[in-house]
ZAMARGU-4260 file (C-alpha; in steps of 0.2 Angstrom, whole numbers, plus 5000, padded with zeros to 4 digits):
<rodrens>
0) 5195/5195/5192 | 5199/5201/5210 | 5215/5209/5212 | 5223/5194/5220 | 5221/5186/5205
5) 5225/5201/5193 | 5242/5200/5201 | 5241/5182/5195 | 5242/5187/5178 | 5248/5205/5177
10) 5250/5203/5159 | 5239/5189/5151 | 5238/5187/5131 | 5222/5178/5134 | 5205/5186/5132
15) 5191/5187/5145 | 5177/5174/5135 | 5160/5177/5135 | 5150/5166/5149 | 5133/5166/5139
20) 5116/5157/5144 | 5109/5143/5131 | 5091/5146/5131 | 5090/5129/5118 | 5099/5117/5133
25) 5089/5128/5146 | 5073/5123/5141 | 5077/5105/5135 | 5084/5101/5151 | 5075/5112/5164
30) 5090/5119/5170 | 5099/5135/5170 | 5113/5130/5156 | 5127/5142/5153 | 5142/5140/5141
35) 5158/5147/5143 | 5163/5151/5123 | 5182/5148/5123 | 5180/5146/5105 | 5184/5164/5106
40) 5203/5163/5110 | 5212/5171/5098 | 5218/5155/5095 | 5200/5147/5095 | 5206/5136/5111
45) 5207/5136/5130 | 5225/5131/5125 | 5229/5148/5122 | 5227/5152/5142 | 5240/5142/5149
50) 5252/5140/5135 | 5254/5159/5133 | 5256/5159/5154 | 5271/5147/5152 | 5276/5156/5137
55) 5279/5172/5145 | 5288/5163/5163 | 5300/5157/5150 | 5304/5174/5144 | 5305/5180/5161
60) 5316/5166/5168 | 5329/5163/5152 | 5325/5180/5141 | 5323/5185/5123 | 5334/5170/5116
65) 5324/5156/5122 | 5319/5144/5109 | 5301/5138/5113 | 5300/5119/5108 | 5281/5110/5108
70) 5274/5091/5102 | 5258/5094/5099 | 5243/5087/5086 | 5234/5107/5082 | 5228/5118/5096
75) 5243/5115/5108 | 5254/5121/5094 | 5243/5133/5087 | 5245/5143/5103 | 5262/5142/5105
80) 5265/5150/5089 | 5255/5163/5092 | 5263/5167/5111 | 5280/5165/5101 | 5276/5177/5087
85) 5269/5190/5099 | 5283/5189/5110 | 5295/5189/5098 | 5302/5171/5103 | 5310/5156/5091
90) 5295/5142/5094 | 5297/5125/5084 | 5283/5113/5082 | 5284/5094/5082 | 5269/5087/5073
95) 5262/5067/5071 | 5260/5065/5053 | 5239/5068/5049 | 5240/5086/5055 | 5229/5095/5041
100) 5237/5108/5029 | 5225/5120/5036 | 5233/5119/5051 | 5252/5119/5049 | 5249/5136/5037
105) 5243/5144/5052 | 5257/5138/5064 | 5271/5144/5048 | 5259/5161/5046 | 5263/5165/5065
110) 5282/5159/5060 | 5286/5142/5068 | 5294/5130/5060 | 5286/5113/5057 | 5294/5097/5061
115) 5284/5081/5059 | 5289/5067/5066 | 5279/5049/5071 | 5259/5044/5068 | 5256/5048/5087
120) 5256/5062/5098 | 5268/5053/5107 | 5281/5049/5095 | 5280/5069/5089 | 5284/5072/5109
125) 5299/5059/5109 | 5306/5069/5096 | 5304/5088/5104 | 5312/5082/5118 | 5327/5076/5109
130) 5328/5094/5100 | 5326/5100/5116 | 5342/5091/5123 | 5353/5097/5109 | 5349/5116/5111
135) 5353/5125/5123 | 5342/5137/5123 | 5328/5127/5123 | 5313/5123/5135 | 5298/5110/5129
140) 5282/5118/5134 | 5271/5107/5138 | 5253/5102/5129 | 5244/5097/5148 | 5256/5091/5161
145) 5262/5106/5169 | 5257/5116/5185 | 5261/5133/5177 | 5248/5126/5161 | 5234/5122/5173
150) 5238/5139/5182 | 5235/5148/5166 | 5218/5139/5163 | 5211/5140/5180 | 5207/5157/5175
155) 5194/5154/5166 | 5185/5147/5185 | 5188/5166/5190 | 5178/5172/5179 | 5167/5160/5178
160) 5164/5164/5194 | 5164/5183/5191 | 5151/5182/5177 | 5138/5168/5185 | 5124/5180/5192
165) 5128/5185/5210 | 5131/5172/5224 | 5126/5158/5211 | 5137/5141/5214 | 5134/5128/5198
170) 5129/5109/5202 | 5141/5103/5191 | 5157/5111/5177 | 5158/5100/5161 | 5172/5097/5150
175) 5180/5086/5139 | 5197/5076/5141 | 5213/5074/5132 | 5229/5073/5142 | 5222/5082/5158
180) 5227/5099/5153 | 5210/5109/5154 | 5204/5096/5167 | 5219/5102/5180 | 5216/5120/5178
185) 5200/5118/5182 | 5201/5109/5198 | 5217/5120/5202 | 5202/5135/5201 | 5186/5127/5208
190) 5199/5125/5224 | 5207/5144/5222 | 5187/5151/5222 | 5179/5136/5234 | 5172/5125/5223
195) 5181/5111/5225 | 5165/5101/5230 | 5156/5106/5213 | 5156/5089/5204 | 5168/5091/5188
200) 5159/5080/5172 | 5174/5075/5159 | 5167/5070/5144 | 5180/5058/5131 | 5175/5049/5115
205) 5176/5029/5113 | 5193/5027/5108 | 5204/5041/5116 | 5196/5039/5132 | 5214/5036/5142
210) 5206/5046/5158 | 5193/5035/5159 | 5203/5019/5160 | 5214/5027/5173 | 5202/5031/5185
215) 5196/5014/5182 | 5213/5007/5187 | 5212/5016/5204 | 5200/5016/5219 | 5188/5032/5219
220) 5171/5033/5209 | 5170/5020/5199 | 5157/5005/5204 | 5165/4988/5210 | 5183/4984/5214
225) 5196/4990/5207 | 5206/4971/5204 | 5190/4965/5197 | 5188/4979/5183 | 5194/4972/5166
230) 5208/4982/5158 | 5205/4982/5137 | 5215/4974/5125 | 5230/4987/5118 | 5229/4995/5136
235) 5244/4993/5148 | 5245/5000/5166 | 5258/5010/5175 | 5261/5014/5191 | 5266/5032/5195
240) 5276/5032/5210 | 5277/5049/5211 | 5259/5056/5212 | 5254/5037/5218 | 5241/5033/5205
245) 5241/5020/5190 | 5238/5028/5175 | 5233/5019/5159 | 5242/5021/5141 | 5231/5017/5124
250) 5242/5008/5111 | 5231/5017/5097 | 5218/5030/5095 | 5204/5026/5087 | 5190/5042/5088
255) 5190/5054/5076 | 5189/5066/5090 | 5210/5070/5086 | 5212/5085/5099 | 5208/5070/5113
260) 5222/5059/5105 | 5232/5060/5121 | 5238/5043/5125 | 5240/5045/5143 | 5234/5056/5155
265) 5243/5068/5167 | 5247/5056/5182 | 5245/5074/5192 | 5228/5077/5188 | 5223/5061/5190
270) 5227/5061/5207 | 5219/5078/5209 | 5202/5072/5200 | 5202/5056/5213 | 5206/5068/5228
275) 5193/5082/5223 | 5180/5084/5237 | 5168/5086/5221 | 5173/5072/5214 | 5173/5066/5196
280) 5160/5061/5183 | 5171/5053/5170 | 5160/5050/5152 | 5163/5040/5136 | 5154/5044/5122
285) 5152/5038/5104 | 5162/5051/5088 | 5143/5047/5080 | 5135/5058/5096 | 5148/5071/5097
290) 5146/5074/5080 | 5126/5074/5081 | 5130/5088/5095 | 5140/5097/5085 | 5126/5098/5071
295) 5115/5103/5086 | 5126/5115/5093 | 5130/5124/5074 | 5109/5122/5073 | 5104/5131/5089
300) 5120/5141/5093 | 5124/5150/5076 | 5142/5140/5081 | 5155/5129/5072 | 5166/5119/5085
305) 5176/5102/5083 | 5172/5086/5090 | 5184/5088/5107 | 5173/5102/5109 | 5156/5095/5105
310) 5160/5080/5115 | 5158/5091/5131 | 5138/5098/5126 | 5132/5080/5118 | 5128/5075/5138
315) 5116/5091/5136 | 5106/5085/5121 | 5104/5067/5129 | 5089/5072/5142 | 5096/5054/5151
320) 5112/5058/5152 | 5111/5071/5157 | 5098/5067/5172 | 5112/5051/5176 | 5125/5064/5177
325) 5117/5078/5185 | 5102/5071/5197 | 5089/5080/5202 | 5087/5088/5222 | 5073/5096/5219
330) 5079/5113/5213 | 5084/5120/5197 | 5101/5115/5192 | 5116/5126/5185 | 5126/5119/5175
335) 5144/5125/5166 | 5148/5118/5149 | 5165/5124/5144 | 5167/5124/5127 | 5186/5121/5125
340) 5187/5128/5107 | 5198/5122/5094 | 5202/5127/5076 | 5201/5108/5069 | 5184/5111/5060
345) 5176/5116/5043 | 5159/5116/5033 | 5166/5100/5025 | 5169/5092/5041 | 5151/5096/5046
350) 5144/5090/5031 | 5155/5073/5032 | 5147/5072/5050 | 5130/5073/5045 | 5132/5059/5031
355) 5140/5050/5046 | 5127/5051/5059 | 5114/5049/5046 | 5123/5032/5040 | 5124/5028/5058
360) 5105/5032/5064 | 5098/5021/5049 | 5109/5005/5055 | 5095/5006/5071 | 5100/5003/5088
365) 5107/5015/5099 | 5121/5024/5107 | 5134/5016/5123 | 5136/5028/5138 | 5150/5022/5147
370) 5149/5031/5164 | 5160/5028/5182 | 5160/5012/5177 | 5143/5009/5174 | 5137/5008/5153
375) 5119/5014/5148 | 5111/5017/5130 | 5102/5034/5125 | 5091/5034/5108 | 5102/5041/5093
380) 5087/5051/5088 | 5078/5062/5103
</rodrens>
């Protein structure tokens, strides 16, 4: 990092991640592919960046009593508990019920304590923010709606930038979507460095994909106009007058990809993605293709990740998607994959996928690419 941006974050919890170059999705696409392994957190998640940033401004604006408060399905809370136990901080966190055991012994292990309240994300938020209301000493940090979050992340653009070789600009940064979180740092960092016309791809399954129906509620990239764009049944929209953009809200989540489960988006980021000189490339995906990725990814890569994180690299296994969403000028592309991490995964689950795909593969046919929009297929087996 420059010193400028040192200054930014004087004393960071977060770990400078590796910025690695895939040979297997270099040569399958022609294209220099790199990914940026934020599996590596000490939390396993990009989470860990922003959430120990507005950790620590916590400390420093209400001191050692503050009582760190956060809704969160995993990874959100995961980080939280960590920042808390290293700064010494009281942090409770508010979980939907589903949230594996596996997961709430870790929170309790860094010494949270575990509420669960509600089935959705949402429900688990409602209820933090009551317990923030009755303590004093209290502040809910937020899982992805925060401009001190995106702050946080958007150091992983510096040094991305820092670690591409020298004077090297990629064609395009992918990553995948929940509530906006990883999306916003990143566009708050292609802007700090100058690379706010590099397009930004955001990758969501089929199911928790509440980005995409956003963007498709407002005018920007995708095709046709926007009063003649169907809005899906259980979907409502709402006009945010604040950030002037209509943001969608799912009344279930359906993909098995949990760490997207955000019902809504950040209105914030939305407006950011729409106003981006780079624009966006907004994705939908199938859990059956995120899982194949991850299958892939753990083949080729040596690597377990979960499916939020897997959705990000399935566009790089799918030579056609891939071309749709990065076409060709006549040079070797660069692309970024960031590989947001995430402790929700195991051998079992990667066992259960392959039964899944394998199930899903031998029904024939093949898998739906919703893209800006527009929808296209790509084979299940390539």
């Amino acid at each position: 990092m420059s010193a400028s941006q040192q200054d930014l974050y004087p004393d960071k919890l977060w770990v400078e991640t590796p910025l690695i170059r895939s040979p297997h999705l270099s040569s399958h696409l022609q294209a220099e592919v790199y990914l940026k392994l934020e599996t590596l957190q000490p939390t396993q998640s990009f989470k860990y960046r922003g959430i120990t940033h507005y950790a620590q401004h916590a400390l420093r604006t209400y001191g050692p009593d503050v009582h760190l408060v956060i809704a969160s399905s995993g990874n959100a809370g995961i980080a939280a508990a960590s920042a808390a136990k290293i700064l010494k901080l009281r942090c409770t966190v508010f979980l939907p019920h589903g949230v594996s055991q596996s997961t709430i012994d870790y929170m309790r292990k860094e010494g949270a304590q575990i509420v669960i309240e509600g089935n959705y994300y949402l429900q688990a938020r409602q209820a933090a923010q009551k317990a923030v209301d009755a303590d004093p000493k209290a502040v809910m940090v937020p899982g992805y709606d925060d401009p001190l979050l995106w702050e946080g992340h958007a150091s992983l653009v510096y040094e991305v930038q820092q670690q591409l070789p020298a004077g090297t600009k990629p064609d395009a940064i992918f990553c995948s979507f929940g509530g906006g979180g990883l999306a916003g740092g990143i566009i708050v960092g292609c802007k700090a460095v100058g690379w706010d016309d590099v397009p930004l791809v955001t990758v969501e399954t089929h199911g928790s994909n509440c980005f995409y129906q956003s963007l498709s509620m407002n005018d920007g990239p995708f095709v046709g106009d926007v009063a003649s764009r169907p809005i899906p049944n259980g979907t409502t929209a709402e006009r945010n007058t604040q950030h002037g953009v209509t943001v969608a809200h799912l009344a279930s989540l359906t993909s098995k990809a949990t760490s997207l489960g955000a019902s809504s988006p950040s209105a914030a980021v939305v407006k950011m993605a729409l106003e981006r000189e780079g624009g966006v490339r907004s994705v939908c995906i199938s859990d059956e293709m995120a899982m194949q990725a991850a299958l892939n990814f753990a083949e080729d890569h040596k690597m377990l990740v979960e499916l939020a994180c897997s959705a990000t690299i399935a566009p790089a296994y799918k030579r056609n998607v891939f071309d749709k969403l990065v076409p060709s000028t006549g040079k070797v592309p660069t692309v970024v994959l960031v590989l947001c991490g995430g402790f929700k995964v195991s051998l079992d689950d990667m066992e259960e996928w392959r039964r899944t795909v394998a199930a899903d593969i031998a029904t024939g046919g093949e898998w739906e690419v919703a893209y800006n929009g527009e929808t296209f297929t790509t084979p299940k087996t390539e």
